[in-house]
One Martini backbone bead per residue (centre of mass of N, CA, C, O) as a GRO file, in nm:
protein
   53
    1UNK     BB    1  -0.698   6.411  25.094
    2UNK     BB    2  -0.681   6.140  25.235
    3UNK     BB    3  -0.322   6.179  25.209
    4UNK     BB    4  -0.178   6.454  25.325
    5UNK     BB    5   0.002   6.381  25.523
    6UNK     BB    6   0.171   6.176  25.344
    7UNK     BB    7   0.297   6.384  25.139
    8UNK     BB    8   0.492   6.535  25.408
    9UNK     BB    9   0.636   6.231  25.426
   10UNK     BB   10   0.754   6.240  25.111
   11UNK     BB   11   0.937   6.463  25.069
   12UNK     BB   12   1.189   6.296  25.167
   13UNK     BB   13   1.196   6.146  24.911
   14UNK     BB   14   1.188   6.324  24.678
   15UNK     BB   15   1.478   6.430  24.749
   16UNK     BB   16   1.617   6.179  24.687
   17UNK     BB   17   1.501   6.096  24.382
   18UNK     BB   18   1.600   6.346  24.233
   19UNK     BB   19   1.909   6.229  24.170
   20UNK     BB   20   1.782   5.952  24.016
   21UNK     BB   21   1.514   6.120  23.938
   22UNK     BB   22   1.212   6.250  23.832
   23UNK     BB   23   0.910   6.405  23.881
   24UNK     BB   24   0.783   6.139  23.747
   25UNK     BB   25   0.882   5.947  23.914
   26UNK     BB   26   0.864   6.063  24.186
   27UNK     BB   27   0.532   6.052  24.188
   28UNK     BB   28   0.468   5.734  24.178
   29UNK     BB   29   0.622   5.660  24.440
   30UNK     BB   30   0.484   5.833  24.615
   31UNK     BB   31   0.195   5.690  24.582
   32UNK     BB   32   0.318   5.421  24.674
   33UNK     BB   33   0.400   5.484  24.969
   34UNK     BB   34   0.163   5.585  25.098
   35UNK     BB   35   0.078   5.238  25.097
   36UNK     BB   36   0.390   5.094  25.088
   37UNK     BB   37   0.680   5.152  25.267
   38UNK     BB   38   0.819   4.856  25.261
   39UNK     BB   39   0.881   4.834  24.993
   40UNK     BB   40   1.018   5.091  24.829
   41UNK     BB   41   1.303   4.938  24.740
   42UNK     BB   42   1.177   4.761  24.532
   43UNK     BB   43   1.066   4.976  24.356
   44UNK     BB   44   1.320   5.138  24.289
   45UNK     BB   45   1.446   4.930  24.156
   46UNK     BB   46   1.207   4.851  23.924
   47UNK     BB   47   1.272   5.184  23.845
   48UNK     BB   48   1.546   5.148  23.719
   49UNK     BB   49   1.507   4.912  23.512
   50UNK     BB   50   1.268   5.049  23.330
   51UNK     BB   51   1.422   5.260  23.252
   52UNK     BB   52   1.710   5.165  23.148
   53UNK     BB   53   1.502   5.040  22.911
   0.00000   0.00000   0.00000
């Protein structure tokens, strides 16, 4: 509820995570991006990057 705001904000990040991640993936990301979207796209390289291994 802290940050119910900002799930809103997410909803559109959500919508492209899903092209190629799932939704459990794509729930850890939402919640990372809350604390800092500035690193977003740093999180999901190293987030393809374990996926794939």
């Amino acid at each position: 509820m802290c940050s119910f705001l900002s799930y809103h904000d997410t909803m559109s990040y959500s919508d492209h995570l899903s092209d190629f991640s799932n939704q459990s993936q794509s729930r850890q990301i939402m919640h990372y991006v809350e604390f800092s979207g500035t690193t977003f796209v740093e999180y999901v390289q190293a987030t393809e990057v374990y996926v794939s291994r």
